[in-house]
Backbone as XML, in Angstrom:
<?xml version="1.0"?>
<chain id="A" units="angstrom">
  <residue number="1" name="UNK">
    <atom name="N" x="0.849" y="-1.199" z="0.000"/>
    <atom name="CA" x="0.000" y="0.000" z="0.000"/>
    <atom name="C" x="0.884" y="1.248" z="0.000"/>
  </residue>
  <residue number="2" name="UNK">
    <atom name="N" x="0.408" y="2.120" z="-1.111"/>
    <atom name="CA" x="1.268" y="3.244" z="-0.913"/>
    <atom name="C" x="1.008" y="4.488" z="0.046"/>
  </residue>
  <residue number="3" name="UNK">
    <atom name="N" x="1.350" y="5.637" z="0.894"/>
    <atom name="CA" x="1.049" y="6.140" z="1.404"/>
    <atom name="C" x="0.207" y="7.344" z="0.855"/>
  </residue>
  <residue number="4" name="UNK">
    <atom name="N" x="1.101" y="7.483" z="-0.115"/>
    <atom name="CA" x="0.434" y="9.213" z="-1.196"/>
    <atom name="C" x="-0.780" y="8.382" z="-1.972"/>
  </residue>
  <residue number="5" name="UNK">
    <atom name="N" x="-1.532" y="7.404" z="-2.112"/>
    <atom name="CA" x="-2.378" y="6.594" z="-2.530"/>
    <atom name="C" x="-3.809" y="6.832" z="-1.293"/>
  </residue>
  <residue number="6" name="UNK">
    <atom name="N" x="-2.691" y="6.696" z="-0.271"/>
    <atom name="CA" x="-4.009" y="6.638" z="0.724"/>
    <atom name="C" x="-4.473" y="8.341" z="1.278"/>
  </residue>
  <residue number="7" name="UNK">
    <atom name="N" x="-3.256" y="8.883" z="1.122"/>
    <atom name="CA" x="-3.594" y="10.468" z="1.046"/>
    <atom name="C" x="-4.685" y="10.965" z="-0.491"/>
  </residue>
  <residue number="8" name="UNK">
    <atom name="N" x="-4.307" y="10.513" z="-0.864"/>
    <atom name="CA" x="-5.439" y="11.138" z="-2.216"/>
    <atom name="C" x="-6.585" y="10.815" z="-2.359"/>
  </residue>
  <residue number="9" name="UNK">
    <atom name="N" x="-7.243" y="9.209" z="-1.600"/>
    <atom name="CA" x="-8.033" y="8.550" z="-1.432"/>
    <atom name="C" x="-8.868" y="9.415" z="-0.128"/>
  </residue>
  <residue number="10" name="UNK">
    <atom name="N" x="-7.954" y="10.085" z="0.300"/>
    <atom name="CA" x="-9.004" y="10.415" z="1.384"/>
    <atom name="C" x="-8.856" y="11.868" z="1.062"/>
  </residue>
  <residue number="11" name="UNK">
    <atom name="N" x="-8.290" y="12.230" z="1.032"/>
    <atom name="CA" x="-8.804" y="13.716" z="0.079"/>
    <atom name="C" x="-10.333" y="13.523" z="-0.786"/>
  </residue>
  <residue number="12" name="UNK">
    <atom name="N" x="-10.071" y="12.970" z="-1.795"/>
    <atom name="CA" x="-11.119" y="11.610" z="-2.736"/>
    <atom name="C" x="-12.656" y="11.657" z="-1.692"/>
  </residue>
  <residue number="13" name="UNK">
    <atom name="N" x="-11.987" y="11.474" z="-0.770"/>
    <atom name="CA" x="-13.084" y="10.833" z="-0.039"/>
    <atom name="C" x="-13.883" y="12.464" z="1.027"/>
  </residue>
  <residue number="14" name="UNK">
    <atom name="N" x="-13.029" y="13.458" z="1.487"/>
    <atom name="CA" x="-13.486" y="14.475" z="1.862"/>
    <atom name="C" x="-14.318" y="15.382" z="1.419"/>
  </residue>
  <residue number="15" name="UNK">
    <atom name="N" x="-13.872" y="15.438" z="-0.559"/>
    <atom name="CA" x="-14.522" y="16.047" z="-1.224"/>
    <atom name="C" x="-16.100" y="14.968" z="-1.736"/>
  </residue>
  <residue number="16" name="UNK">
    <atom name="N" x="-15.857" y="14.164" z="-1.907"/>
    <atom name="CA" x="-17.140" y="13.406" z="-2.295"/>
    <atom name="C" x="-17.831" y="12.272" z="-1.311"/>
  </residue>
  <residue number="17" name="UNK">
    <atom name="N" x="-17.114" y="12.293" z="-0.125"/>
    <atom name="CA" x="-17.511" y="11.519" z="0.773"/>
    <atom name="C" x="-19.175" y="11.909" z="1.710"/>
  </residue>
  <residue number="18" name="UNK">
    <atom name="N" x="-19.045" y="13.682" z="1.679"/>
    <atom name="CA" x="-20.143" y="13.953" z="2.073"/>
    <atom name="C" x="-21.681" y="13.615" z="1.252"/>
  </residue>
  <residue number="19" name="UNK">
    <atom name="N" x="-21.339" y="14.353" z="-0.182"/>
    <atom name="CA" x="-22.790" y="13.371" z="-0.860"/>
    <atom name="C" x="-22.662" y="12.181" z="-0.262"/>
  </residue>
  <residue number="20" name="UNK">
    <atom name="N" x="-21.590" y="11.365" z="-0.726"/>
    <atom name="CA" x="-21.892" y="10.005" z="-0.811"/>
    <atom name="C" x="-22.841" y="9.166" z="0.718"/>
  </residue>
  <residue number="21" name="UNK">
    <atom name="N" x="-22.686" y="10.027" z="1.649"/>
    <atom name="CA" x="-22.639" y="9.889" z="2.766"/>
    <atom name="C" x="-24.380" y="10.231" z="3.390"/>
  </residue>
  <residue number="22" name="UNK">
    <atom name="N" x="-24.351" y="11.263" z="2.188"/>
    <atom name="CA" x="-26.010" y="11.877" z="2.281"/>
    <atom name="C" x="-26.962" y="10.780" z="1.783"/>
  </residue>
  <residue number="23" name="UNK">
    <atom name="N" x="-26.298" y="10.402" z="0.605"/>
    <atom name="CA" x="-27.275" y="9.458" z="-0.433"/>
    <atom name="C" x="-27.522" y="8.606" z="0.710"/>
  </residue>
  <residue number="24" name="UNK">
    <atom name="N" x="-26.378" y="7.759" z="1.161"/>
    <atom name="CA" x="-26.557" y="6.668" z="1.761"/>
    <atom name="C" x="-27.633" y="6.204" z="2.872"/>
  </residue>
  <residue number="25" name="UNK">
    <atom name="N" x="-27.519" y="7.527" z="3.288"/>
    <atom name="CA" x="-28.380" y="7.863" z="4.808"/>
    <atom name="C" x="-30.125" y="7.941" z="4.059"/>
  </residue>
  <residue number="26" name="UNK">
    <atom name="N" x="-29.779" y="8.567" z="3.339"/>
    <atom name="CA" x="-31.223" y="8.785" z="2.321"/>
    <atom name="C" x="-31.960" y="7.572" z="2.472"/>
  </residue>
  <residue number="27" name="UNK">
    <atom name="N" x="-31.489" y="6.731" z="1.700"/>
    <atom name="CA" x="-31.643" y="5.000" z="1.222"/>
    <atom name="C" x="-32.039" y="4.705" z="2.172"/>
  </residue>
  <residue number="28" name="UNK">
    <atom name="N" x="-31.152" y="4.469" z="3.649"/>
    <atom name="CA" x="-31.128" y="3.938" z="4.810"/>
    <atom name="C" x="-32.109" y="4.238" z="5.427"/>
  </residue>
  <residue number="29" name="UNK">
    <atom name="N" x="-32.719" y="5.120" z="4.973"/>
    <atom name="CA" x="-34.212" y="5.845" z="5.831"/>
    <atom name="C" x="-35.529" y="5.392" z="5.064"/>
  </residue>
  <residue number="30" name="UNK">
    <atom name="N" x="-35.331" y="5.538" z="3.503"/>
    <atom name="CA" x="-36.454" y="4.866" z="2.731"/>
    <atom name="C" x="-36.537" y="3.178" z="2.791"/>
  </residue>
  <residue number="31" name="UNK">
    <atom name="N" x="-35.312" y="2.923" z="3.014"/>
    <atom name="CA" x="-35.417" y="1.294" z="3.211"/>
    <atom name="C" x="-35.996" y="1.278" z="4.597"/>
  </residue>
  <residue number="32" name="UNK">
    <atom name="N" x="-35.837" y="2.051" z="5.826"/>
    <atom name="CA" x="-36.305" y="1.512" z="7.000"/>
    <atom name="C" x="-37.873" y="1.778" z="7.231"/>
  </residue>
  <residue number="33" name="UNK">
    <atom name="N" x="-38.261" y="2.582" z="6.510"/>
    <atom name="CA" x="-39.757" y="3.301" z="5.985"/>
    <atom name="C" x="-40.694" y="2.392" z="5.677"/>
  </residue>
  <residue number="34" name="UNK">
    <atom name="N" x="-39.458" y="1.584" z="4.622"/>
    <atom name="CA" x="-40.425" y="0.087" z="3.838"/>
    <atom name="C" x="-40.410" y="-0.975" z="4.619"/>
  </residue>
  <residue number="35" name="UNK">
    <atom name="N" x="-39.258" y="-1.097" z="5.591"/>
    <atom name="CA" x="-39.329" y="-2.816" z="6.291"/>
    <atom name="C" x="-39.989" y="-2.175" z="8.268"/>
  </residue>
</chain>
């Protein structure tokens, strides 16, 4: 594993981690809605 790999990945992940993070929660709420 490289280190500057895991730095960019989480950069990667700061900038798009928040949508991704929104969607997820989204889902997680319409799925718990349905079951």
């Amino acid at each position: 594993m490289n280190i500057s790999f895991f730095g960019n990945a989480l950069l990667f992940f700061e900038m798009m981690g928040y949508s991704v993070l929104d969607s997820i929660f989204k889902t997680f709420n319409i799925l718990q809605k349905l079951f």
